[in-house]
VOZA-781562 format. One record per residue: x, y, z of N, C-alpha, C in turn. Coordinates in steps of 0.001 Angstrom, whole numbers, padded with zeros to 6 digits, always signed. Layout:
XYZXYZXYZ ...
// end
This chain:
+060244+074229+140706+060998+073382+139779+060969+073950+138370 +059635+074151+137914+059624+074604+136824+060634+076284+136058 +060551+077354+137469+061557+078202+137455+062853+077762+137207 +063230+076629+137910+064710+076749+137844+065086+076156+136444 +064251+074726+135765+064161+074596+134252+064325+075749+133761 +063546+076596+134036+063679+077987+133019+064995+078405+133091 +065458+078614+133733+066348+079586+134413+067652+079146+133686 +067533+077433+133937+068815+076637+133573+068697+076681+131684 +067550+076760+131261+067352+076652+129908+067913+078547+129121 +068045+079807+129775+068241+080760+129909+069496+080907+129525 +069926+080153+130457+071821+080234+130907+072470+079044+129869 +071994+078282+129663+072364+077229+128370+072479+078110+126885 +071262+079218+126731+070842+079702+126030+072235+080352+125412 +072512+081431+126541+073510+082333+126723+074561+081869+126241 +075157+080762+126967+076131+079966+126275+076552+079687+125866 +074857+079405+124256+075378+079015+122784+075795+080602+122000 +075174+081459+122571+074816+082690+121816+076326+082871+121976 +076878+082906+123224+078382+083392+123687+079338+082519+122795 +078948+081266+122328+079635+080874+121966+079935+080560+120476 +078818+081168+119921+078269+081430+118479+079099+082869+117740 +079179+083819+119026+079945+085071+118406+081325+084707+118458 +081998+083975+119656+082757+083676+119281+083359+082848+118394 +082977+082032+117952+083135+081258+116797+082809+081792+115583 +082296+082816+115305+081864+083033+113777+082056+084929+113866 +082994+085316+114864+084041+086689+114424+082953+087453+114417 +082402+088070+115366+081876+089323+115443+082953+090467+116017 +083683+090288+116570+084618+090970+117188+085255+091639+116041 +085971+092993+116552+087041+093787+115706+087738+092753+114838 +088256+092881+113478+089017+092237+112308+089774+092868+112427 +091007+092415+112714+092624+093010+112502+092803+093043+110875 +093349+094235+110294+093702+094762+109032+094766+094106+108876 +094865+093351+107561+095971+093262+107115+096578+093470+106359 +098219+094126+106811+099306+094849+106366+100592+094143+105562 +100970+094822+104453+101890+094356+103877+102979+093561+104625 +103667+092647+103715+104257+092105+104563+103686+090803+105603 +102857+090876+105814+101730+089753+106775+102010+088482+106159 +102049+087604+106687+102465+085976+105818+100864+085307+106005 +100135+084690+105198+099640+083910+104774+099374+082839+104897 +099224+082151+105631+099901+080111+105647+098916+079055+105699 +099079+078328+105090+098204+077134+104974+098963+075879+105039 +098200+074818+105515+098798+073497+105439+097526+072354+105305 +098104+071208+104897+097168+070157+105113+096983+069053+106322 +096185+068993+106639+096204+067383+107445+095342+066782+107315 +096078+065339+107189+095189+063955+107156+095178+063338+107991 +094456+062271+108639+094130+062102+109925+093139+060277+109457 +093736+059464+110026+092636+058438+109934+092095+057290+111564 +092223+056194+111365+092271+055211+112463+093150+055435+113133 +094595+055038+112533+095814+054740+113037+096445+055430+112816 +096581+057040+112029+097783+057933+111183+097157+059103+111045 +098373+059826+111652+097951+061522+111091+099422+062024+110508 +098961+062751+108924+099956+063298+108115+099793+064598+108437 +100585+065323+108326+100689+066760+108448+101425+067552+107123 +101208+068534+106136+101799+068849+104810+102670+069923+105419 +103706+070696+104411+104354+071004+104539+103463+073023+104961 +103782+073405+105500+103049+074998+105334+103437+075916+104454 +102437+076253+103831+102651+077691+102699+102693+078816+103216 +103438+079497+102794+103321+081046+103223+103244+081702+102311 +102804+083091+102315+102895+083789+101032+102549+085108+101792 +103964+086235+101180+103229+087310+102096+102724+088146+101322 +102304+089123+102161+101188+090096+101474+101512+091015+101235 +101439+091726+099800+102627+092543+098633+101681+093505+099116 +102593+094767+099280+101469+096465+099530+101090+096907+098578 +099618+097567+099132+098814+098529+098283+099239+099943+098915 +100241+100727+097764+100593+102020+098248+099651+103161+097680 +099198+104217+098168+098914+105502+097585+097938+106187+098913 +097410+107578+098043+097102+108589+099130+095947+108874+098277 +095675+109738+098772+094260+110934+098468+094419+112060+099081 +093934+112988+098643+093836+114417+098871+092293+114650+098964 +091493+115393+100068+090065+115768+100289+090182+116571+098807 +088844+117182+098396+088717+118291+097391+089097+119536+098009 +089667+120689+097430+089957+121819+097539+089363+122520+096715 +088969+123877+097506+088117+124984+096937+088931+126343+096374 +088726+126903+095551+089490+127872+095045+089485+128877+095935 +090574+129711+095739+090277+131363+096945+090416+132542+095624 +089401+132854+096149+088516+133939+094925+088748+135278+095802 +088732+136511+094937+088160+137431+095726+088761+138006+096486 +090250+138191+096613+091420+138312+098235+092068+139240+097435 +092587+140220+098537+093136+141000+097682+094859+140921+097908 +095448+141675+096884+096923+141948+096918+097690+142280+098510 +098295+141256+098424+099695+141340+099659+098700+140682+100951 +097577+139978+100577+096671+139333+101102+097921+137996+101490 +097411+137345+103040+097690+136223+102960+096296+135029+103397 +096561+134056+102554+095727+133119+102169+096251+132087+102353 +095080+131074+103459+095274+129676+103498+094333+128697+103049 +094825+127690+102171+094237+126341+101583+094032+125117+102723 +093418+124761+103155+093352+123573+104117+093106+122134+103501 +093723+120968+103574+093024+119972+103461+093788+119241+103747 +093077+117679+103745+093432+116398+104422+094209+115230+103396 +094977+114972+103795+095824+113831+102628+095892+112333+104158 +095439+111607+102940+094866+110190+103852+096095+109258+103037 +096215+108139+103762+096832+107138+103281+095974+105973+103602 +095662+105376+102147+094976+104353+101336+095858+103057+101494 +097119+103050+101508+097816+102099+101980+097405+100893+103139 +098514+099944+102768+097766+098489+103568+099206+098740+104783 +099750+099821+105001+100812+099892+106237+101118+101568+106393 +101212+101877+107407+102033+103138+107731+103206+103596+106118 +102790+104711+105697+103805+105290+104907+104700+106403+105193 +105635+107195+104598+105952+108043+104900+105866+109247+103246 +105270+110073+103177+104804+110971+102131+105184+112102+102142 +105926+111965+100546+106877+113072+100612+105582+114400+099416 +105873+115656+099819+104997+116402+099434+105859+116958+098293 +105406+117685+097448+105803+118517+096318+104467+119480+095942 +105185+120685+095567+104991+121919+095060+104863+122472+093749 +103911+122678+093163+103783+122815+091662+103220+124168+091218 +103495+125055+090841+103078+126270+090830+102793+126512+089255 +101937+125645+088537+102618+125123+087470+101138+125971+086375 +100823+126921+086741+099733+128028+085869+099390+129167+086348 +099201+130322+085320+099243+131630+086426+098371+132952+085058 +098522+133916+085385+097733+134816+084488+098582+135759+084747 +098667+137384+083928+099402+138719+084370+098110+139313+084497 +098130+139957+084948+099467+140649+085958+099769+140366+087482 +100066+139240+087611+100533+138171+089197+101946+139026+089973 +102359+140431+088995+103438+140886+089848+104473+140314+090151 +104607+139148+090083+105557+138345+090046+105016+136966+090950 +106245+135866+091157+105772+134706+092004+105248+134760+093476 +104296+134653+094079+103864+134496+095158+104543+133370+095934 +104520+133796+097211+105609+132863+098223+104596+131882+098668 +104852+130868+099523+104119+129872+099682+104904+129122+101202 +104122+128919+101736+104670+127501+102997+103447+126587+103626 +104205+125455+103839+103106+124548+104036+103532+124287+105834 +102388+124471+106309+101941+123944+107730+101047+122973+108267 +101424+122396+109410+100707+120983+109813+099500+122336+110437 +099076+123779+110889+097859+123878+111784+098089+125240+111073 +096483+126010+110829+096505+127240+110491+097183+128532+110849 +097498+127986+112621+098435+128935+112989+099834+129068+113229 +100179+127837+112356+101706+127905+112666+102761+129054+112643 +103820+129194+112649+104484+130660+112493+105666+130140+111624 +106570+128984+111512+107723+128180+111151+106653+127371+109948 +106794+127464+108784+106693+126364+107811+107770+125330+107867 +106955+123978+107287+108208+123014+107152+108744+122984+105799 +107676+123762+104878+108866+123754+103708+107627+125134+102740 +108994+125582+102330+108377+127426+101629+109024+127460+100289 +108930+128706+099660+109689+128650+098568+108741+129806+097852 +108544+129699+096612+107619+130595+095309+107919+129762+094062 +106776+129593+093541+107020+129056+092656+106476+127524+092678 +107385+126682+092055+107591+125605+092359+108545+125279+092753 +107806+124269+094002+109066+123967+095411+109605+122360+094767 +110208+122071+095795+110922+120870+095870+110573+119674+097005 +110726+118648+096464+109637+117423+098002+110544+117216+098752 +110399+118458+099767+111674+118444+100965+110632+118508+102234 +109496+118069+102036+108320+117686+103110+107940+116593+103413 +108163+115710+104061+107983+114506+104418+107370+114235+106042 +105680+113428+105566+105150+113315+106145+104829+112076+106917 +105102+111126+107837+104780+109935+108188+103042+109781+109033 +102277+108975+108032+100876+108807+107748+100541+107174+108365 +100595+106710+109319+099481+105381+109809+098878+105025+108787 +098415+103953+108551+097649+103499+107617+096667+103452+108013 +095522+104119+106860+094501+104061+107229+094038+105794+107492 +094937+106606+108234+095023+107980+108902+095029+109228+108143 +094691+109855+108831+094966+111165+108019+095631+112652+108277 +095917+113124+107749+097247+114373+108000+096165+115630+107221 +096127+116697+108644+095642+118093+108056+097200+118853+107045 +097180+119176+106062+098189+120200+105421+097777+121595+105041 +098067+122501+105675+097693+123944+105205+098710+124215+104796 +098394+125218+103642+099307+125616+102409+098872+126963+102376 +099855+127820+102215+099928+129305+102646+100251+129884+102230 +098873+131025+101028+100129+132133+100090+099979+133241+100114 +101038+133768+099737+101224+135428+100076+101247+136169+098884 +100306+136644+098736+100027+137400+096771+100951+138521+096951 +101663+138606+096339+102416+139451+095796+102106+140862+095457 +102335+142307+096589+101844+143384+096326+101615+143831+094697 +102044+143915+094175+102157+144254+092794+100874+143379+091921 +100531+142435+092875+099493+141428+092121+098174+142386+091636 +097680+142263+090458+096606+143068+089706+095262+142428+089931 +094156+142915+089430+092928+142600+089204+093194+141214+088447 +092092+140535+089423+091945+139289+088554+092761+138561+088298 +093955+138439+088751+095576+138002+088416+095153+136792+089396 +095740+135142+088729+095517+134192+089707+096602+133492+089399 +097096+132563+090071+097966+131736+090198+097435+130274+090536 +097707+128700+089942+096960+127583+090488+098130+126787+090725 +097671+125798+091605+098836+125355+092296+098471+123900+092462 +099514+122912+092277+099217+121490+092908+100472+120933+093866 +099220+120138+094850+100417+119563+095641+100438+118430+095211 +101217+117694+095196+101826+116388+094921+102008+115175+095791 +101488+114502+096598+102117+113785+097444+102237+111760+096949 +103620+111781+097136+103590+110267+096940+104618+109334+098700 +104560+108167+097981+105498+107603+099258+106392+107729+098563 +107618+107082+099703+109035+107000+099924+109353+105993+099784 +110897+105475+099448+111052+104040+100241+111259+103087+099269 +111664+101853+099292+111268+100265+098459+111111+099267+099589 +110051+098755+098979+109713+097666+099835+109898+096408+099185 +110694+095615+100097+111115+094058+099415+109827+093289+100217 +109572+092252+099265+108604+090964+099312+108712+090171+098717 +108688+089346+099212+108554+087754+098860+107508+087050+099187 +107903+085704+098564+106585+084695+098408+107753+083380+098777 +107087+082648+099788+107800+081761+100122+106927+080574+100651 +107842+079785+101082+106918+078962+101966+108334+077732+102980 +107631+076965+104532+107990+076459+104906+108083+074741+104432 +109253+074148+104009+109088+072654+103806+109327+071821+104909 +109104+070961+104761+108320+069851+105880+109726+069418+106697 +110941+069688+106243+111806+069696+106980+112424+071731+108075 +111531+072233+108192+112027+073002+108826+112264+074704+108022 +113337+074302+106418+113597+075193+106460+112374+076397+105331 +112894+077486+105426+112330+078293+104585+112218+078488+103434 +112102+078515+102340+112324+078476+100713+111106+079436+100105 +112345+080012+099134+111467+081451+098302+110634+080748+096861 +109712+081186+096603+108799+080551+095381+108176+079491+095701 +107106+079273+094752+106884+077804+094517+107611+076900+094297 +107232+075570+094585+107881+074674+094549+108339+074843+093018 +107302+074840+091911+107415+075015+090289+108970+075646+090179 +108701+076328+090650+110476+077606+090219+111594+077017+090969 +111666+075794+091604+112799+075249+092067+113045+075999+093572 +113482+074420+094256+113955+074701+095817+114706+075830+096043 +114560+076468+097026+115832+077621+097420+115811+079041+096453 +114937+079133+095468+114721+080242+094604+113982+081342+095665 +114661+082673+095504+114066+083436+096088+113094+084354+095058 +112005+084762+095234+111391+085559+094844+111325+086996+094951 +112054+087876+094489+112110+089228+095103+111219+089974+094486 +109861+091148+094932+109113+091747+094607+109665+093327+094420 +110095+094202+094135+110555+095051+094954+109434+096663+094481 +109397+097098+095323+108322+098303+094567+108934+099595+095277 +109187+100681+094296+109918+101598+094695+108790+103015+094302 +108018+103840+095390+106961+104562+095252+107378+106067+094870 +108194+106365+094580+109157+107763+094887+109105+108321+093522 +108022+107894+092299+108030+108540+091434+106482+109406+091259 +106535+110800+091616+105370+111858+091621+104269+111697+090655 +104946+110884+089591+104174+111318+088535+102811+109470+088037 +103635+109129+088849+103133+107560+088924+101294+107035+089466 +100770+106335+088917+099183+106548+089060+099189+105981+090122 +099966+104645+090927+099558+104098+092101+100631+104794+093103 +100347+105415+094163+100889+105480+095380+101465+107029+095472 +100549+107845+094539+100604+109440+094046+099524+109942+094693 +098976+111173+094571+098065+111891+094413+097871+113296+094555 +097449+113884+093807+097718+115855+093623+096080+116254+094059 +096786+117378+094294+095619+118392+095200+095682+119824+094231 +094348+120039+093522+094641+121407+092838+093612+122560+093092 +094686+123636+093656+093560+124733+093384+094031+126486+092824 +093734+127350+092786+093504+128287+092411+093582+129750+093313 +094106+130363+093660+094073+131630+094260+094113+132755+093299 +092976+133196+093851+092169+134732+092681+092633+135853+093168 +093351+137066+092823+093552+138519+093540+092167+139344+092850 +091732+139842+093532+090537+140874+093172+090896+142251+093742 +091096+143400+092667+091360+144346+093454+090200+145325+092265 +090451+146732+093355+089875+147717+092623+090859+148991+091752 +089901+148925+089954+090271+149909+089275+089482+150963+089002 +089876+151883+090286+089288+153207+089754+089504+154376+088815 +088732+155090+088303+088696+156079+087531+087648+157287+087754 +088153+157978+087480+087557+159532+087728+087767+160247+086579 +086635+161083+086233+086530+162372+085184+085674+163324+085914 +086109+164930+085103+085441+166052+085602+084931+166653+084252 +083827+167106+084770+083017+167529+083000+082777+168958+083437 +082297+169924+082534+081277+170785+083216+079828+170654+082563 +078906+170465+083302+077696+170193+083102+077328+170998+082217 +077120+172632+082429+077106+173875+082378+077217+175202+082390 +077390+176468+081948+077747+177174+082420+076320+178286+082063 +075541+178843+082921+074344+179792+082913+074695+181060+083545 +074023+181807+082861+073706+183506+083644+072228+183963+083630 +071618+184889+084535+070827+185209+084386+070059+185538+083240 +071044+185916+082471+070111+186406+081203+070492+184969+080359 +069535+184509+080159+069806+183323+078998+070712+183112+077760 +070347+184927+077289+070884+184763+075886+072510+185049+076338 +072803+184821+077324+074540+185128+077731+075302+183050+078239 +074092+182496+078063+074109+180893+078713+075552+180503+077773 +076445+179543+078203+077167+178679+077771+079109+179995+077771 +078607+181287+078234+079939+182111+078549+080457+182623+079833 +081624+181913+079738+082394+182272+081080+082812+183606+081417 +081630+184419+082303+082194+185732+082105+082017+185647+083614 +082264+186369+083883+082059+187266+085941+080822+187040+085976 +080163+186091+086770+078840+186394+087217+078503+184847+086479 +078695+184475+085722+078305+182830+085215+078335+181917+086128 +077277+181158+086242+077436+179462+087127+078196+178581+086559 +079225+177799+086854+079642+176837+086455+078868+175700+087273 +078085+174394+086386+078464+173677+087095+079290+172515+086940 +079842+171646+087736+080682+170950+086897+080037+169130+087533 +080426+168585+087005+079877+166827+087009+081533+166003+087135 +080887+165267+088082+082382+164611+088403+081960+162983+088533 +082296+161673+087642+081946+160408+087874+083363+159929+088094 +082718+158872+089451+083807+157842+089340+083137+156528+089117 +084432+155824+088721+083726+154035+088291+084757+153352+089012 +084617+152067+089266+085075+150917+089851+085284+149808+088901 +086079+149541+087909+085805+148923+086607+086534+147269+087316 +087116+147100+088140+087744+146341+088799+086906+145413+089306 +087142+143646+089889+086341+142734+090510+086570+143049+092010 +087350+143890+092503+087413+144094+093874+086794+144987+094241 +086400+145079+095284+085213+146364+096139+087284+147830+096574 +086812+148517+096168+087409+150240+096736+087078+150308+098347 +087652+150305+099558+087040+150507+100637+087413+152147+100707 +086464+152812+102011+086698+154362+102362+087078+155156+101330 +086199+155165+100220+086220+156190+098961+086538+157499+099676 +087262+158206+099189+086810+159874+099524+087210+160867+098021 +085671+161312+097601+085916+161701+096341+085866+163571+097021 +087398+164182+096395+087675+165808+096734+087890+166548+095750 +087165+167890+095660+087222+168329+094436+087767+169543+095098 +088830+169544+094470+089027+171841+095098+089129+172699+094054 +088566+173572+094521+088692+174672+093348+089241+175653+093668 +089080+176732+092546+090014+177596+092510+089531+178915+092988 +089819+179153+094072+089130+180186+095247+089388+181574+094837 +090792+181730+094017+091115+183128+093564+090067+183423+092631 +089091+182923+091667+088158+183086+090262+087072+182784+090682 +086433+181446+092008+085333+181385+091667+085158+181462+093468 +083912+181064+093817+083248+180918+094728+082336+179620+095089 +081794+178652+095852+080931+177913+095786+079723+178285+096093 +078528+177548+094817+077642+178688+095538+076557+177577+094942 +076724+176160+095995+075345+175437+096182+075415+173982+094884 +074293+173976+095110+073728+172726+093764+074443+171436+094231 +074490+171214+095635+075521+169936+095574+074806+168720+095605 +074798+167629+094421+073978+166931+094186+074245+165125+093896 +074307+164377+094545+074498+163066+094117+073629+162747+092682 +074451+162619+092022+072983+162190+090187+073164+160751+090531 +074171+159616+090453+073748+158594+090931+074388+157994+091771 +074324+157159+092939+074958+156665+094393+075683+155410+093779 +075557+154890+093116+075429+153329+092939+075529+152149+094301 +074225+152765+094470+073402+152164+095481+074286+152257+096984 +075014+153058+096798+075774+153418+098666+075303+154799+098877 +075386+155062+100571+075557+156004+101238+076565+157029+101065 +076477+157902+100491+077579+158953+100550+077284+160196+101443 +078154+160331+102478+078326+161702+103291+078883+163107+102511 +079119+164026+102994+079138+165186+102239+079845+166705+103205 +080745+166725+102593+081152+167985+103367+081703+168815+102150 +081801+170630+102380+081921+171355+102082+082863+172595+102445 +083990+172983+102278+084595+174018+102563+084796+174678+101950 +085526+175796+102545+085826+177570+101730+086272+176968+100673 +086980+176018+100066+088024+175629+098842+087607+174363+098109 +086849+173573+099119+086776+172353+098556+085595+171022+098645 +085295+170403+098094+083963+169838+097806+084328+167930+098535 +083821+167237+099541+084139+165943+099950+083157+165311+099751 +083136+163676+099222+082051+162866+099121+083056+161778+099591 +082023+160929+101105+082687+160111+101445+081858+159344+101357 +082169+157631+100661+081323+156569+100812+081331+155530+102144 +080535+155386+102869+079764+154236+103661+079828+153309+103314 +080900+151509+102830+080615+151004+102785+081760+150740+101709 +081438+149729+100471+082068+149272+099895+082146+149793+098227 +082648+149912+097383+082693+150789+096209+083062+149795+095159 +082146+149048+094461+082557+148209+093410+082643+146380+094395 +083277+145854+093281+084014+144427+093698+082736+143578+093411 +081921+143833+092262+080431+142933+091465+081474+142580+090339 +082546+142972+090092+083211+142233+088692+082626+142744+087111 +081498+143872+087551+081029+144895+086685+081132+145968+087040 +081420+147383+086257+082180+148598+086191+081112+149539+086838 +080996+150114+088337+080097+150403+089590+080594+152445+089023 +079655+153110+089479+079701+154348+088780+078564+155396+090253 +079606+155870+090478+078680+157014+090735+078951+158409+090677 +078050+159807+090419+078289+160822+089746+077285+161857+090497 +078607+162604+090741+078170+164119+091165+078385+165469+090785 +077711+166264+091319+077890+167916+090904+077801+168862+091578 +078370+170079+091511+077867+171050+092044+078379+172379+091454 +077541+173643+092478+078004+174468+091463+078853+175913+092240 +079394+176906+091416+080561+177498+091011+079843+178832+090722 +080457+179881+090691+080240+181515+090069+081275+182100+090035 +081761+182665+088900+082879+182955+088507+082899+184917+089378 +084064+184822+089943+083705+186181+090341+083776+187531+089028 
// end
């Protein structure tokens, strides 16, 4: 007996609990979207009489606009490079919008070679942009966004061969809604029909709200995305010195006669923010006057591997690796030597 008390006291239990969530909304909350009506009414109720008031409605005016994730600059890429920007534009809105994009190409530095091309894609690998141009484009991109949702946009640029060291271009996207949305404020009177306003503003007055989102530059139902694309390339330079010129006998040192060493010193620099790839520094000389005859010497690497070859005519230093692109002027310097026949 006492089990089944339990048992029955268990299941009573359950009951209230079941019937506690339901009554006091634990369940999913439906969002509500512009447009949504509102309504209230009264009732009175006694012994003998129940009044019923007329119902209010009032609908629910939209909250329009977007956001853009943060975007990171692209540093460091070189000329005729193509480069993609990724990010997410959400709609903040209380309903599905439709968001029209714009193109702003609107700051830049020389030597940019001229305008860099641009197209925007829904996936990194698209091949068809939905809308391209250079420069600054036009909001011929229109995006339809769920409320609440969010849209990947990759934006895609193509630096311009001619683009120089350090040459950048910054860019904003623009996105706002489309559209006007009519709203009202109304309510039902106790005979049936519908009526716009409060009662205050007189029967049959309509209330028209109207909100028109289609201006870019506008703080609610806007939002820009800005970033920056950097070209980094390399400026090299080369000089040839002669170190020296010696003969056996000392007191003959510093004259170019038959039988003198030349040697000569050759630096290159990287004065550029971009790295030089597959250096090959070649020196040839002049085989009819002189001869090579040794001393071949790295004075400084700047800190790479250099290989080394030598022929009947001509002197090779090949670098391993990368040559500059620290955004400080990278140097390295060699020599060797010469005998005049």
């Amino acid at each position: 007996m006492k089990r089944i008390l339990k048992a029955n006291l268990l299941f009573i239990t359950g009951l209230i609990v079941i019937l506690f969530f339901s009554t006091y909304g634990f369940a999913a909350v439906t969002p509500t979207t512009y447009n949504d009506v509102v309504t209230n009414k009264v009732v009175i109720s006694g012994n003998n009489f129940t009044a019923v008031s007329n119902a209010m409605g009032t609908n629910v005016l939209p909250i329009v606009g977007g956001s853009w994730d943060a975007s990171s600059d692209i540093s460091n890429v070189a000329a005729s490079s193509v480069q993609s920007n990724v990010s997410v534009l959400s709609n903040l809105g209380n309903n599905a919008f439709t968001f029209r994009i714009n193109v702003d190409n609107f700051a830049s530095n020389a030597p940019c070679g001229g305008l860099w091309a641009w197209g925007i894609y829904t996936n990194n690998g698209g091949v068809v942009p939905y809308l391209s141009g250079s420069g600054n484009g036009i909001g011929a991109y229109s995006i339809w966004i769920p409320m609440g949702a969010t849209r990947r946009i990759v934006f895609r640029v193509t630096l311009s061969s001619a683009a120089g060291d350090s040459s950048w271009q910054r860019w904003r996207l623009l996105a706002h809604t489309t559209g006007a949305h009519q709203n009202r404020t109304n309510y039902i009177g106790d005979n049936g029909f519908e009526y716009g306003g409060p009662p205050t503003m007189g029967w049959g007055d309509e209330v028209t709200n109207s909100l028109a989102w289609n201006d870019p530059t506008g703080l609610v139902g806007s939002s820009s995305n800005e970033f920056a694309v950097r070209c980094s390339a390399p400026i090299i330079g080369v000089s040839k010195t002669i170190q020296q010129i010696a003969m056996v006998s000392t007191s003959l040192d510093d004259m170019a006669i038959p039988g003198a060493t030349i040697t000569y010193r050759i630096t290159v620099t990287n004065r550029g923010s971009g790295a030089a790839q597959n250096v090959k520094v070649r020196d040839w000389f002049d085989t009819t006057h002189v001869d090579y005859r040794g001393g071949l010497t790295i004075v400084s690497n700047a800190s790479l591997t250099w290989g080394t070859n030598v022929t009947a005519n001509f002197v090779l230093w090949s670098n391993i690796g990368n040559f500059g692109g620290t955004g400080n002027a990278r140097k390295a310097v060699f020599q060797f030597n010469t005998i005049i026949r």
